[in-house]
C-alpha positions as CSV (number, residue, x, y, z in Angstrom):
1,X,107.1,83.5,101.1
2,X,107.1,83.9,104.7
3,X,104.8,86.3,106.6
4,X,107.6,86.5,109.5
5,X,110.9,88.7,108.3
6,X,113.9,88.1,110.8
7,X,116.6,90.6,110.4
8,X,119.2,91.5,112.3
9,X,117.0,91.2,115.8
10,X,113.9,92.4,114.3
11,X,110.9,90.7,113.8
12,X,108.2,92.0,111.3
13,X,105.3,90.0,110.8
14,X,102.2,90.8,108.7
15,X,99.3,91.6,110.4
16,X,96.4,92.2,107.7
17,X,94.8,94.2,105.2
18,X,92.5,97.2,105.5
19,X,90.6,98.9,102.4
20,X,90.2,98.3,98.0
21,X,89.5,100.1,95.1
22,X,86.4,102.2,95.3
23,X,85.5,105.8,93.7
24,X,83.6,106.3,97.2
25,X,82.8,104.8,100.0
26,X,84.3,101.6,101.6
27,X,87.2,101.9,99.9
28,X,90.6,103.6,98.2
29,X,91.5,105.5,94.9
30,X,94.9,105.5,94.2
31,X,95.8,106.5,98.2
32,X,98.9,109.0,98.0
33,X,99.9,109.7,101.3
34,X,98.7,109.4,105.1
35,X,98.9,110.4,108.4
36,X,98.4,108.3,111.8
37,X,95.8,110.4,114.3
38,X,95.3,109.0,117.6
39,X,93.4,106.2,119.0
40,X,94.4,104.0,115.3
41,X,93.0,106.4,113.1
42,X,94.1,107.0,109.6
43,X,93.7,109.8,107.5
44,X,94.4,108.3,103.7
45,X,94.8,111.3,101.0
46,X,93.3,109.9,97.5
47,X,95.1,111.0,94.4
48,X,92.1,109.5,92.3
49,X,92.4,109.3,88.6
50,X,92.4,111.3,85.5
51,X,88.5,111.3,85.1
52,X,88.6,113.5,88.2
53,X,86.8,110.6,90.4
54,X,88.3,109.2,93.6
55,X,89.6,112.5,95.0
56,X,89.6,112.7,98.3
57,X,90.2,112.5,101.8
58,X,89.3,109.3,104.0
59,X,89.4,108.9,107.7
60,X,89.9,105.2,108.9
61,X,89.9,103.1,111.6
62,X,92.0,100.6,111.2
63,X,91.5,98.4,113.9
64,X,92.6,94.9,113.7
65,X,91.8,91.8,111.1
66,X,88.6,92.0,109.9
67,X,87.4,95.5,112.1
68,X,88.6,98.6,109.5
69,X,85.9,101.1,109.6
70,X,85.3,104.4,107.4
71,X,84.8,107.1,109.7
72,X,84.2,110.4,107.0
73,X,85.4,111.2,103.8
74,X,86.3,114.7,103.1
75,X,88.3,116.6,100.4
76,X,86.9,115.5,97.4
77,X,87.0,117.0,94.4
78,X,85.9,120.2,92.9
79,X,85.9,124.4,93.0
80,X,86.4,126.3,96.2
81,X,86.9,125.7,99.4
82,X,86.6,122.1,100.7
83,X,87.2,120.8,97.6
84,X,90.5,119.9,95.8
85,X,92.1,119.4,92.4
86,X,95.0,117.1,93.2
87,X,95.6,116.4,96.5
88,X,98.4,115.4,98.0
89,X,100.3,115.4,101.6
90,X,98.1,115.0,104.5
91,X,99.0,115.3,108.5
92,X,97.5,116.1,111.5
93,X,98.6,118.2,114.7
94,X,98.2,117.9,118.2
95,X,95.0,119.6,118.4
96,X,93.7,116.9,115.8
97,X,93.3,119.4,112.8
98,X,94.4,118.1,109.4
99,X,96.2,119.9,107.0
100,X,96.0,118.8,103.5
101,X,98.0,119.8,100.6
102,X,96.9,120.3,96.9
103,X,99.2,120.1,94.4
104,X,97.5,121.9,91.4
105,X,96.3,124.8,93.5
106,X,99.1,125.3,95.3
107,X,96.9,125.6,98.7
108,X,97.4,124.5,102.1
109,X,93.3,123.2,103.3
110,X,92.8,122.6,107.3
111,X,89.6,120.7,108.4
112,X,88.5,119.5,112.0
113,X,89.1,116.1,112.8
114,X,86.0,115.2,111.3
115,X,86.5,117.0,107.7
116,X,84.4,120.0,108.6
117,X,86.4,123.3,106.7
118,X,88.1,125.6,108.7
119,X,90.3,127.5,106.6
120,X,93.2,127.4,103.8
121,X,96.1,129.3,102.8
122,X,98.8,129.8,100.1
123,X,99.7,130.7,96.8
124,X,101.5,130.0,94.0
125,X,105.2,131.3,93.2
126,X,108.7,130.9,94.6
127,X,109.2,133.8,96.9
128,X,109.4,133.1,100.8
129,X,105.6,131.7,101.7
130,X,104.5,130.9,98.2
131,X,104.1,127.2,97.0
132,X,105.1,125.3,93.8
133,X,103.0,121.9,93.3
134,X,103.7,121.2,97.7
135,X,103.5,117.6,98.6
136,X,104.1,115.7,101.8
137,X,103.5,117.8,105.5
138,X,103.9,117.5,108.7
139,X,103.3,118.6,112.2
140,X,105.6,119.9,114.8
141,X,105.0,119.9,118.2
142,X,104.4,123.5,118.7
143,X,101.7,123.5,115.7
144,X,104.4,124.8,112.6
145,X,103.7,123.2,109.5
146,X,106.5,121.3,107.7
147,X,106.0,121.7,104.5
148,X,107.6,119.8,101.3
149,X,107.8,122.5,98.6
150,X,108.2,120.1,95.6
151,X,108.4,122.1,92.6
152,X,111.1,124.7,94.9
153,X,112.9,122.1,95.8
154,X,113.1,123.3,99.5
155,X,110.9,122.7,102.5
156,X,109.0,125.4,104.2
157,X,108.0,126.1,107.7
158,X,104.4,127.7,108.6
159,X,102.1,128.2,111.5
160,X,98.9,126.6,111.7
161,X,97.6,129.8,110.2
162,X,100.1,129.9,107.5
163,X,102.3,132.4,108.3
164,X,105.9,132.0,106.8
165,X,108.5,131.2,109.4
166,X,111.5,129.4,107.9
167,X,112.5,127.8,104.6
168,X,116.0,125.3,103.9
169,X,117.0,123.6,100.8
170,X,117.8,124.2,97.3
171,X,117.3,122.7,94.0
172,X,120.6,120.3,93.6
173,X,122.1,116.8,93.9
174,X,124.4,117.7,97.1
175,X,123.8,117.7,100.7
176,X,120.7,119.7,101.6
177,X,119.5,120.2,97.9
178,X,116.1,118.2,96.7
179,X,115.3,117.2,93.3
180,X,111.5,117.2,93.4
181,X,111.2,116.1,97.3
182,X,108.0,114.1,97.9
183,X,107.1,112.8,101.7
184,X,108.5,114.2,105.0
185,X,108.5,112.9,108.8
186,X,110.2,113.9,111.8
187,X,111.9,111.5,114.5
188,X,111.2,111.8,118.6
189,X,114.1,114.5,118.6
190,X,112.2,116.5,116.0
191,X,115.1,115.8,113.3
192,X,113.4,115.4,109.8
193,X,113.3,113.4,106.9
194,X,112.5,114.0,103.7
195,X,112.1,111.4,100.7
196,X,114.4,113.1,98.0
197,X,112.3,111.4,94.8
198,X,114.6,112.2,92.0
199,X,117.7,111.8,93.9
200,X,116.5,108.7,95.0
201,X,117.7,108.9,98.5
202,X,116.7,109.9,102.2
203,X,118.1,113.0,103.6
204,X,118.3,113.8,107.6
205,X,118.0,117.1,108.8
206,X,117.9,118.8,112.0
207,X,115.7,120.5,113.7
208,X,117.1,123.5,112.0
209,X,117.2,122.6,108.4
210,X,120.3,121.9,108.7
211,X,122.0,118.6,106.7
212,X,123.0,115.4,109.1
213,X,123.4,112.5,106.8
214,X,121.5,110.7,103.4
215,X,121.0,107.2,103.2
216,X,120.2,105.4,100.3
217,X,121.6,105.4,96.7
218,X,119.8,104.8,92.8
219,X,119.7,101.4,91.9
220,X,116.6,99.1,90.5
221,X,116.6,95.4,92.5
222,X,114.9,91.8,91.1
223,X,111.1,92.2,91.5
224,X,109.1,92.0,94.6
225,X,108.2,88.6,94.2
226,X,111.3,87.3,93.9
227,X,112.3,85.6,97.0
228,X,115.6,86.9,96.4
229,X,114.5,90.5,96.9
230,X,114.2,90.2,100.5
231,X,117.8,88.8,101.5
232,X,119.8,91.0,98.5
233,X,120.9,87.6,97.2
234,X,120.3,85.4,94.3
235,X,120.9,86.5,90.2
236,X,121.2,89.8,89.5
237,X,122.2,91.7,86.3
238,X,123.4,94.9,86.7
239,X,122.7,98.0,84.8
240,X,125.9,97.5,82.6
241,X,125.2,93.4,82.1
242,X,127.6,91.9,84.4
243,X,126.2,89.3,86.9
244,X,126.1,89.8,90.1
245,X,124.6,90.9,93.6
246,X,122.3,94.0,94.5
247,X,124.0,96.0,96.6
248,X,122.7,96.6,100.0
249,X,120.6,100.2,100.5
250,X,119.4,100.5,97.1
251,X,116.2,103.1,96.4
252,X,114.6,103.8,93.4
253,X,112.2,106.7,93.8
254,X,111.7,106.8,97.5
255,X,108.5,108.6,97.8
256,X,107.9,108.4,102.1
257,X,109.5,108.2,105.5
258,X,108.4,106.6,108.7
259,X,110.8,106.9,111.8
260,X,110.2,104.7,114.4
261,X,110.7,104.9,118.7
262,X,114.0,102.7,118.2
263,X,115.6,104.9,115.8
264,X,115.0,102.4,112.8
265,X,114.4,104.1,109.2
266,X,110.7,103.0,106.6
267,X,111.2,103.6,103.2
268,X,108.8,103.6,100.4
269,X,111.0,102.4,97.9
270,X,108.5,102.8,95.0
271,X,110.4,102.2,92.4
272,X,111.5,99.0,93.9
273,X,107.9,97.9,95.1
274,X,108.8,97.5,99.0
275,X,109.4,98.9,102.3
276,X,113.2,99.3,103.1
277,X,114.5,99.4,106.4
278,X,117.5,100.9,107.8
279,X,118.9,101.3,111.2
280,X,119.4,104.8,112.8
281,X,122.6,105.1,111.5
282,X,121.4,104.5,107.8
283,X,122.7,101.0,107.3
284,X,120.2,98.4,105.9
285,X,118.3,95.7,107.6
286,X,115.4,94.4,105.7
287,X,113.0,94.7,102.9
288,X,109.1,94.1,103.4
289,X,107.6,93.3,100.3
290,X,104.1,92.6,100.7
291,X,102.4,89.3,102.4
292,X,98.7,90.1,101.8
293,X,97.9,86.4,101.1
294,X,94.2,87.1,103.1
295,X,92.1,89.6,101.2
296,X,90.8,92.8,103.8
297,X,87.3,92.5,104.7
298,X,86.3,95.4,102.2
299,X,88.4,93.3,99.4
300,X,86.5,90.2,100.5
301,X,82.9,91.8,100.4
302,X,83.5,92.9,96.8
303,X,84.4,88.9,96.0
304,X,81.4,87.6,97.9
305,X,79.2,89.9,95.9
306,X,80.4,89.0,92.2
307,X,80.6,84.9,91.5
308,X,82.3,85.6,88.6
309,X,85.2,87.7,90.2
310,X,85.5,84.3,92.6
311,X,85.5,82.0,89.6
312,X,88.1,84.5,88.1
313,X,90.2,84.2,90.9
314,X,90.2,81.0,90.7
315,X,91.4,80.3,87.2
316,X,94.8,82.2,88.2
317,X,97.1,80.0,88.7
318,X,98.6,81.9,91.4
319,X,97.8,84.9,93.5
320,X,101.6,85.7,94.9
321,X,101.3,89.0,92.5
322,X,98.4,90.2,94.5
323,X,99.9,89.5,97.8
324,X,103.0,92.3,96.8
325,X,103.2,96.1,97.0
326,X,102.8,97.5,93.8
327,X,104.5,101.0,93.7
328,X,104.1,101.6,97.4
329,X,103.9,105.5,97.9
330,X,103.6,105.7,102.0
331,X,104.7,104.5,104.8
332,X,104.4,105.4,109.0
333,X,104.9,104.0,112.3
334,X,102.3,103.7,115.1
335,X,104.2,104.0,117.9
336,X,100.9,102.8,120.3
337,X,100.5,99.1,118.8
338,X,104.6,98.9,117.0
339,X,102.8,98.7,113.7
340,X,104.1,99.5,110.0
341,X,101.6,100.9,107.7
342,X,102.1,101.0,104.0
343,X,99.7,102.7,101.7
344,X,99.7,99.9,98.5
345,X,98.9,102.5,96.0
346,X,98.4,100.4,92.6
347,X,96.3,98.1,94.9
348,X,94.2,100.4,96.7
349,X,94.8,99.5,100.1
350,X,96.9,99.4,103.1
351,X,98.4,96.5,104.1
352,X,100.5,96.5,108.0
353,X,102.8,94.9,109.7
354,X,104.1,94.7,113.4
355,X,107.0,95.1,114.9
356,X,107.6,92.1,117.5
357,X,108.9,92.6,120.2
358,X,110.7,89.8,122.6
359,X,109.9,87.3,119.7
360,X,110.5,83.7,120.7
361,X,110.6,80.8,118.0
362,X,109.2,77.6,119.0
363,X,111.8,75.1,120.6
364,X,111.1,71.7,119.4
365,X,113.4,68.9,120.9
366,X,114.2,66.0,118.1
């Protein structure tokens, strides 16, 4: 498969790898969710595993092929404060605090861009202000906290301090109800999106709460690796048995949202294993499905340091598996470099693209 998707004039290409699986450390545990700081900074939320290891927090540098970086590690697991159960959404404002969500205790945490503890807030319950199992956040640009209040079905609006300010939504299958929302984002206007899991779609809303459009609708595609996956053509049963096509603007389980400067719509399409993209107006464009055919630097020290996981590799008669998302959960746009990250959640890493801009293919005269 090609590293280069051409679509509709865009040009994604793959750029690299960054991270692997790793309790602690140089590495990932089952990454969740993520937020882009400034200055190519990543702040990866760690949903770990059931042995309570892995949970956590990591800030990374990204950088470019070969320069990833941890930078702290924060949020782990445990009792009181600085410590988490099950965390979950992570984002950071303007003044560089990050806010990070835990599922199981219902709590909002808020550390310094370095991980030091500042404060948290919340509790559990459905009133106005209380939290059911809250997932994805975000930041607005006068320091509210968007918050996705999953088991509510409804987002919420805080300060920075966690004072209530605004909730919207409803449990429900119609426009501007959630069935167990999961990861939020906001475009340059301040409109938001949220990833409506179990209604596998994307819902737009404006600044106000206030319904605009969905995009998206339930339906499982051909694996990743299929090369068909990526055009919407090729054999295809559908789920009564009748051949066929995929239809265009399929999600199963869309867990995240990434809006970029042009107006053009990420998915995490978990269900689905890839990235779908949409223009502004919710019509679809491409699918990225994974390229990582060179291993991250991290990935790459853990081979050099085990001859036998080198002779393993190998003995396999292909790697294509490897190079694919497996259950992608998040997904955001860097608007400084025009890059696509994707948290690769089953492969403990992150794997990016660009978006090109004034892409020219080579002219060859014959």
């Amino acid at each position: 498969m090609p590293l280069t998707t051409v679509a509709r004039g865009r040009v994604y290409e793959w750029s690299h790898a960054v991270g692997r699986g790793a309790q602690s450390g140089t590495g990932f545990n089952y990454p969740q969710t993520m937020c882009l700081a400034k200055g190519g900074v990543a702040y990866v939320a760690n949903r770990g595993n059931e042995n309570n290891f892995g949970m956590r927090v990591n800030e990374v540098k990204i950088g470019g092929p070969g320069e990833e970086e941890l930078l702290a590690e924060f949020f782990q697991w445990g009792e009181g404060d600085a410590r988490s159960t099950w965390p979950f959404g992570v984002a950071v404002d303007g003044q560089d605090h990050v806010y990070v969500s835990d599922e199981w205790n219902n709590t909002i945490s808020v550390f310094d861009s370095k991980g030091k503890f500042q404060r948290k807030w919340g509790k559990p319950g459905s009133g106005d202000g209380e939290l059911l199992r809250p997932a994805g956040l975000v930041c607005e640009k006068n320091g509210n906290v968007l918050v996705v209040d999953s088991g509510n079905n409804r987002l919420q609006v805080f300060t920075g301090e966690g004072k209530f300010v605004a909730k919207c939504g409803k449990a429900g299958s119609g426009d501007g109800e959630f069935n167990q929302p999961w990861g939020i984002t906001l475009d340059q206007a301040g409109n938001i999106y949220v990833a409506d899991w179990k209604n596998h779609r994307i819902q737009k809303l404006s600044p106000q709460g206030k319904f605009m459009m969905k995009i998206g609708e339930y339906g499982a595609v051909p694996a990743a690796s299929d090369a068909y996956a990526v055009s919407y053509m090729g054999p295809y049963i559908s789920p009564s048995g009748t051949p066929g096509y995929p239809k265009a603007g399929l999600l199963n389980h869309p867990t995240d949202v990434a809006v970029d400067p042009d107006g053009d719509i990420y998915v995490a399409d978990w269900g689905n294993h890839r990235i779908c993209v949409f223009d502004a107006e919710g019509s679809p464009i491409a699918n990225l499905i994974g390229d990582a055919q060179v291993m991250s630097k991290w990935g790459q020290m853990s081979i050099d340091a085990n001859p036998d996981m080198m002779k393993a590799r190998r003995r396999v008669r292909s790697l294509e598996p490897e190079y694919r998302f497996c259950f992608p959960t998040a997904v955001d746009f860097d608007p400084e470099t025009d890059r696509i990250i994707v948290a690769d959640s089953q492969r403990n890493r992150l794997q990016i693209y660009r978006k090109v801009r004034d892409y020219v293919d080579f002219q060859a005269n014959l």
